[in-house]
C-alpha positions in Angstrom: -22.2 23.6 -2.6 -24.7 21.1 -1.8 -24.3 19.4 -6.0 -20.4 19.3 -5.1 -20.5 17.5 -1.3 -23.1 15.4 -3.1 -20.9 14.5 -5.9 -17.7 13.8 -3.7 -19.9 11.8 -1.5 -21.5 9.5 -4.4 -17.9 9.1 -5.7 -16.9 7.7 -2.3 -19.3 5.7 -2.1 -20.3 4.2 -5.0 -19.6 2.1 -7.1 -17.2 0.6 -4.4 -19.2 1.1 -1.7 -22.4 -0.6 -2.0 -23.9 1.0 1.0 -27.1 -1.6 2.1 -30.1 0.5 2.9 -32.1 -0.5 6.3 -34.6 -3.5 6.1 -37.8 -1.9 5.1 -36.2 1.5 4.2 -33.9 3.1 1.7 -33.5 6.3 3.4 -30.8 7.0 6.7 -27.8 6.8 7.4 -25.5 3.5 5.8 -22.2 3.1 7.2 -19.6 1.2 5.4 -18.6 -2.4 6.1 -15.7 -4.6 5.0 -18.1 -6.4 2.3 -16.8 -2.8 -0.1 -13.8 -4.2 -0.3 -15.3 -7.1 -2.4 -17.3 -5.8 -5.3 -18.8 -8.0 -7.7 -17.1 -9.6 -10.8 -17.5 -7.6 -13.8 -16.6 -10.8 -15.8 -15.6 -14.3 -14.9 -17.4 -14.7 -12.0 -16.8 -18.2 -10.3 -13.9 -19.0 -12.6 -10.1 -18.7 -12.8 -10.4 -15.6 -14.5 -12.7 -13.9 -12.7 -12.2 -10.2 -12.8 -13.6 -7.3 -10.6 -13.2 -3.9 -9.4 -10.2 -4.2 -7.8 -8.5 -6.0 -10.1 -9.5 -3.5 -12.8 -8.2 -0.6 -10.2 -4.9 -2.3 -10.2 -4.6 -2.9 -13.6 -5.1 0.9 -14.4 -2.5 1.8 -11.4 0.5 -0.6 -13.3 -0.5 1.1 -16.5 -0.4 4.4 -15.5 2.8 4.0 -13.4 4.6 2.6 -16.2 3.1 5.0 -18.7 5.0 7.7 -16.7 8.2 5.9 -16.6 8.5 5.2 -20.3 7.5 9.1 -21.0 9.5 10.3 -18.0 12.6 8.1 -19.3 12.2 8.5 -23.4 13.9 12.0 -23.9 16.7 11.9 -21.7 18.5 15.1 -21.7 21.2 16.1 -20.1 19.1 19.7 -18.9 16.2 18.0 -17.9 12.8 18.9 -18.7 10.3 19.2 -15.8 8.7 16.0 -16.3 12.0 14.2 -16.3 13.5 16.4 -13.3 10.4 15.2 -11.1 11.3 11.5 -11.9 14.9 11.9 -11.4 14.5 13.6 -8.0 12.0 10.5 -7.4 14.1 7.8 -8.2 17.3 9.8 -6.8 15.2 10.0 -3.5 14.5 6.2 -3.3 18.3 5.4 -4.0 19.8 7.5 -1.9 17.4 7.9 1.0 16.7 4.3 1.7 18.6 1.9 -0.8 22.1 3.5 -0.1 21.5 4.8 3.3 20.4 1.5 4.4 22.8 -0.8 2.5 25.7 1.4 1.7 27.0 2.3 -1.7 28.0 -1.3 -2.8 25.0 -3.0 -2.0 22.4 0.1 -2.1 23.3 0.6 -5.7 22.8 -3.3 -6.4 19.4 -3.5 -4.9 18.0 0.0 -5.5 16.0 -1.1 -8.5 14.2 -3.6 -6.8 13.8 -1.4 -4.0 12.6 1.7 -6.1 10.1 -0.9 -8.0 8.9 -1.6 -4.5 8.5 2.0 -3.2 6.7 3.0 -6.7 4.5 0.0 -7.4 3.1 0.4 -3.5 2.6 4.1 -4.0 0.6 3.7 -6.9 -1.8 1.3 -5.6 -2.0 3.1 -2.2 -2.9 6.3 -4.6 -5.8 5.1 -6.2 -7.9 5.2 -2.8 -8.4 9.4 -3.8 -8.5 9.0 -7.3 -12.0 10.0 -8.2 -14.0 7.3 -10.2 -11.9 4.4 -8.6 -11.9 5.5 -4.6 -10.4 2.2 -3.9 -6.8 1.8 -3.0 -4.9 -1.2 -4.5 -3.3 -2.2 -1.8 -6.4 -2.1 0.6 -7.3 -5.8 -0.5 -4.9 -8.9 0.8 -3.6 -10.1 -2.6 -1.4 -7.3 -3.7 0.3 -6.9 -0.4 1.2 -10.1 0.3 2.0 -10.4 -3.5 4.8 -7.6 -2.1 5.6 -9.0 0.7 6.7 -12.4 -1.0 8.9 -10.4 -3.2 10.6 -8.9 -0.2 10.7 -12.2 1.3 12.7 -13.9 -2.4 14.6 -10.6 -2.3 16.5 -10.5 1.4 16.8 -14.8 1.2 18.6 -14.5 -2.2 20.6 -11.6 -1.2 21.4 -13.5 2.3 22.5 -16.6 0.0 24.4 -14.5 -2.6 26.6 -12.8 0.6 27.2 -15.6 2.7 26.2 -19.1 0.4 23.2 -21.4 1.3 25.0 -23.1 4.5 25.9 -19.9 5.7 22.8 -17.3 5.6 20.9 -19.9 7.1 23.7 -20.5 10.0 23.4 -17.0 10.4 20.2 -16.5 10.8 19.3 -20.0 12.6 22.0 -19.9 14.9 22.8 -16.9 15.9 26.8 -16.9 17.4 27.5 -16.9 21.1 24.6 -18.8 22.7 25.3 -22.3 24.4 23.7 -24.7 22.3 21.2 -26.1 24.3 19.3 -22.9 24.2 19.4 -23.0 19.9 16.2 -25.4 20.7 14.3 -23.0 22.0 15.9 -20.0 19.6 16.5 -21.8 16.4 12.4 -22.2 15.9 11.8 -18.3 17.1 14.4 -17.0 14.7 13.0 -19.4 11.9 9.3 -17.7 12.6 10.8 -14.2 12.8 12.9 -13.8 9.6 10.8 -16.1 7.5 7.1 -15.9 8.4 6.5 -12.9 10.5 8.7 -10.5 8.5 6.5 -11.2 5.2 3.1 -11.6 7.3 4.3 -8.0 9.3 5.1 -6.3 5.9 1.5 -7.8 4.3 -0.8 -6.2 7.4 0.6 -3.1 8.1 -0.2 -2.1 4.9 -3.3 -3.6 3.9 -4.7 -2.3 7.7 -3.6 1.2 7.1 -5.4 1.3 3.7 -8.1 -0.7 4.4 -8.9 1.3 7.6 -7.8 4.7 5.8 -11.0 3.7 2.8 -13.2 2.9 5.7 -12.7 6.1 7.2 -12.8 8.3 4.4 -15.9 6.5 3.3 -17.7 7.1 6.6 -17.0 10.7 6.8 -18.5 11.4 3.2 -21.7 9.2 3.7 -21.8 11.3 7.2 -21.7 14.5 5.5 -24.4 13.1 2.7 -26.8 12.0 5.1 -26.5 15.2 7.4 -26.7 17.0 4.8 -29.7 16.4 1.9 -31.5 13.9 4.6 -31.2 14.6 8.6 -33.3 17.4 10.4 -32.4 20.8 9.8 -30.9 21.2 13.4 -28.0 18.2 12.2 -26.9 20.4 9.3 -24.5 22.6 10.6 -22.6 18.9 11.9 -22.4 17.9 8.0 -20.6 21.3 7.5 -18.3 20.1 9.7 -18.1 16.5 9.0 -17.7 17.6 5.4 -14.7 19.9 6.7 -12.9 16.7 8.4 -13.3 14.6 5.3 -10.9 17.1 3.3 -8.4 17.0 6.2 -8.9 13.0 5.9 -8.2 13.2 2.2 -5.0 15.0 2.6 -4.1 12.7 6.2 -4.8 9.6 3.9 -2.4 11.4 1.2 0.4 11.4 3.8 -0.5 7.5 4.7 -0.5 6.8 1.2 3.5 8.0 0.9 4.5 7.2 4.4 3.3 3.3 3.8 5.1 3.5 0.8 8.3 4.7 2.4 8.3 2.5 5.1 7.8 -1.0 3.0 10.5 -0.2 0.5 12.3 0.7 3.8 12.2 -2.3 5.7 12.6 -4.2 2.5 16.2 -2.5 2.5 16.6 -3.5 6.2 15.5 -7.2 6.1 18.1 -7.3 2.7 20.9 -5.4 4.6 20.3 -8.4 7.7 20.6 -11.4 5.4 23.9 -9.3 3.8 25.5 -9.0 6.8 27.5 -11.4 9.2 26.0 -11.4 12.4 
């Protein structure tokens, strides 16, 4: 028991977690900080090119999300196998649970690749947060969400432009029908800020916060259960039994975060893209 807490604990904490010991000591407790998220460059430090943990983590997310896809999609049969009945009822869930429920048939059928792309790519890197040996998520660093975000952003402005034409998504969505003029002033420069820089900035913090806090979190309660453990007094052990028990019920919590995150990006995605469709 006390080899495996041990194990799960180093895992969670290292190498991503570069937990700083006290000054003077390298014993207690080290609770994490946001410097985790930053590891140091494995190669190309200072350069263009540099290249570090995360980077690596994501890398290995894209190819193993794709690997899945090419073997899920190679044999098509018409009696699928299990492999390929798992990634049909995936994709089916995608396209017609938020693509066609959210844009219709027309338009959900259009847009669900971009949207399923969305909804897998996300899941992936919110996954690799409880993937033993890379304990980071993806997602829990700024680049790859607002990297999402911006692609939601090009997505609902082209689809607003292909619906209505340049002049007329923009009228749309600039000024809004039925308000005396005087008072577009006031709301033409709101609605600008709303559909074009909070939408994207919204879409980029919910989900780097929820991952970034779910890491920190998950990361605290294993170095807690560590340090109760193999290094408190003998009366604090029975708390790292417990703390050891919550970090489980964290892992699968931080499962469900993982998906729901997922869910609710490629859903809004749908909704900001169904806005810019439609007429107001």
């Amino acid at each position: 028991m006390s080899h495996f807490v041990s194990l799960l604990s180093a895992k969670i904490t290292s190498p991503v977690l570069a937990l700083p010991a006290a000054s003077g000591s390298d014993d207690g407790f080290h609770a994490p900080g946001l410097t985790d998220f930053f590891p140091p460059a494995i190669f190309g430090e200072g350069t263009f090119f540099e290249f570090n943990r995360v980077m690596m983590i994501r890398v290995i997310a894209t190819i193993v999300l794709c690997a899945l896809f090419i073997l899920g999609t190679r044999r098509l049969k018409l009696i699928p196998s299990r492999g390929q009945s798992v990634l049909e009822l995936a994709v089916s869930f995608v396209r017609s649970n938020i693509a066609v429920e959210v844009l219709g048939e027309k338009n959900g059928r259009k847009w669900a690749p971009l949207i399923t792309l969305i909804f897998f790519a996300v899941l992936a890197m919110n996954i690799t947060g409880l993937v033993p040996g890379l304990n980071l998520a993806g997602s829990s660093v700024v680049g790859f969400p607002f990297v999402m975000a911006i692609i939601a952003l090009v997505a609902f402005i082209v689809a607003g432009v292909q619906a209505q034409g340049g002049w007329g998504y923009l009228k749309t969505t600039l000024f809004p029908p039925g308000v005396p003029w005087p008072i577009y002033i006031v709301l033409t420069p709101v609605e600008f800020l709303s559909a074009f820089i909070l939408r994207p900035a919204t879409l980029t913090i919910r989900l780097l916060a929820n991952m970034m806090s779910g890491h920190l979190l998950l990361a605290l309660c294993f170095a807690a259960t560590q340090f109760l453990l193999f290094q408190a007094a003998w009366s604090m052990k029975p708390l790292g039994v417990g703390t050891f028990a919550i970090s489980f019920a964290f892992v699968l919590f931080e499962l469900f975060v993982a998906s729901l995150q997922a869910y609710i990006f490629a859903l809004l995605t749908a909704v900001y893209i169904s806005l810019s469709v439609e007429a107001h």
